[in-house]
N, C-alpha and C positions, 0 to 999 in steps of 0.2 A: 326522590333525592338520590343523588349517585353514591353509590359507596367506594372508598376507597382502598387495596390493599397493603398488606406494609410492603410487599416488593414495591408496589407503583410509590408510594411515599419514599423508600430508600433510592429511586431512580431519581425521583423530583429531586429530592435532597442533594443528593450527589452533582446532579445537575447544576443545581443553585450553587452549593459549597465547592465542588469540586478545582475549582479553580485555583481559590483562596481561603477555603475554611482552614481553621487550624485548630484540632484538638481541645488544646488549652483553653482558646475562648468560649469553642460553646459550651463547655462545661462547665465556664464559669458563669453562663447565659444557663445552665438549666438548675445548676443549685440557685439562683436566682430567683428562677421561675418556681422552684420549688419553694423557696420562702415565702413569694407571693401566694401559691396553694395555702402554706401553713397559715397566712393571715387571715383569710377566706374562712377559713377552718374556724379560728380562731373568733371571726366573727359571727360566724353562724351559730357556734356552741354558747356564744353574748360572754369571753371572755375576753373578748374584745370592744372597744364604742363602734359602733356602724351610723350608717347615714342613712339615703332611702335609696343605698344602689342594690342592685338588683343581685345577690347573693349568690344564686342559683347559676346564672347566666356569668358572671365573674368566676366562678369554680371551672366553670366548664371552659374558659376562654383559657384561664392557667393550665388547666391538665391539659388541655390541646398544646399548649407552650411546650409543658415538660415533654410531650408528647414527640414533638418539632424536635428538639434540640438533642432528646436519648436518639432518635433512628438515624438523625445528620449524625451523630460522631460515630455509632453503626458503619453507617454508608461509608464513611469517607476511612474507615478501618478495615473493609470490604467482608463486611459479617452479614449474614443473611439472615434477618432476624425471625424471619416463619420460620425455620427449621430451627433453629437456637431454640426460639418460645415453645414450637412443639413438644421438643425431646426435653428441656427442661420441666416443662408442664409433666409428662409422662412419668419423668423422673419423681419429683413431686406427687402424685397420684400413689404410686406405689409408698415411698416413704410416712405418707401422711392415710395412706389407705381410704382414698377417694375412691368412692363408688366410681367413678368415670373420670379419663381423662377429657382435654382439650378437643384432641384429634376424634377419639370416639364421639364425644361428645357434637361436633360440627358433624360428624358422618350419620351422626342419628337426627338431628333437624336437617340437615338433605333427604334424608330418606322419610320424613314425616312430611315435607313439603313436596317433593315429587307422587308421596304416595294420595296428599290431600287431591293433588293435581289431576291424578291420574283417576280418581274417584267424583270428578267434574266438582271439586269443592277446590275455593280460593282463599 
């Protein structure tokens, strides 16, 4: 499966919006999509009636939405949201006294998966 980075997602985004997006709307497209998360939610905790849809798979289609609509108004703001997330995350670490941040945290499974590599394990 291919992964994605949030640079490559903010180029797409920008791409797609750049022309015509406008602030205002996807915002009001991601508190949207945010309401549909809290439904989800909502039904999964059974404080809600559900049907026989697939719960799991609906959560994950919303946060991918919210997902879409936070990095598009990013993009089209010209914020570069890896280094924002990083240096927030950092920030947060110390405040909250996390054993590790974000960044550290990425540099030590690189270095756990290069090292499996290099030890002929996969």
């Amino acid at each position: 499966m291919m992964n994605v980075t949030v640079k490559e997602l903010e180029a797409y985004l920008l791409d797609h919006y750049g022309s015509g997006g406008i602030d205002q709307s996807l915002f009001m497209k991601l508190v949207e999509e945010i309401g549909e998360v809290a439904e989800v939610l909502n039904k999964k905790a059974g404080r809600k009636a559900r049907g026989s849809e697939d719960l799991q798979r609906q959560l994950g289609n919303e946060l991918a939405d919210v997902i879409h609509y936070a990095v598009a108004i990013a993009a089209l703001n010209g914020l570069d949201m890896n280094e924002i997330i990083l240096e927030k995350d950092k920030a947060a670490s110390v405040k909250y006294g996390h054993r590790t941040n974000l960044e550290q945290f990425i540099l030590d499974k690189r270095g756990e998966q290069s090292g499996a590599a290099g030890n002929g394990q996969s």
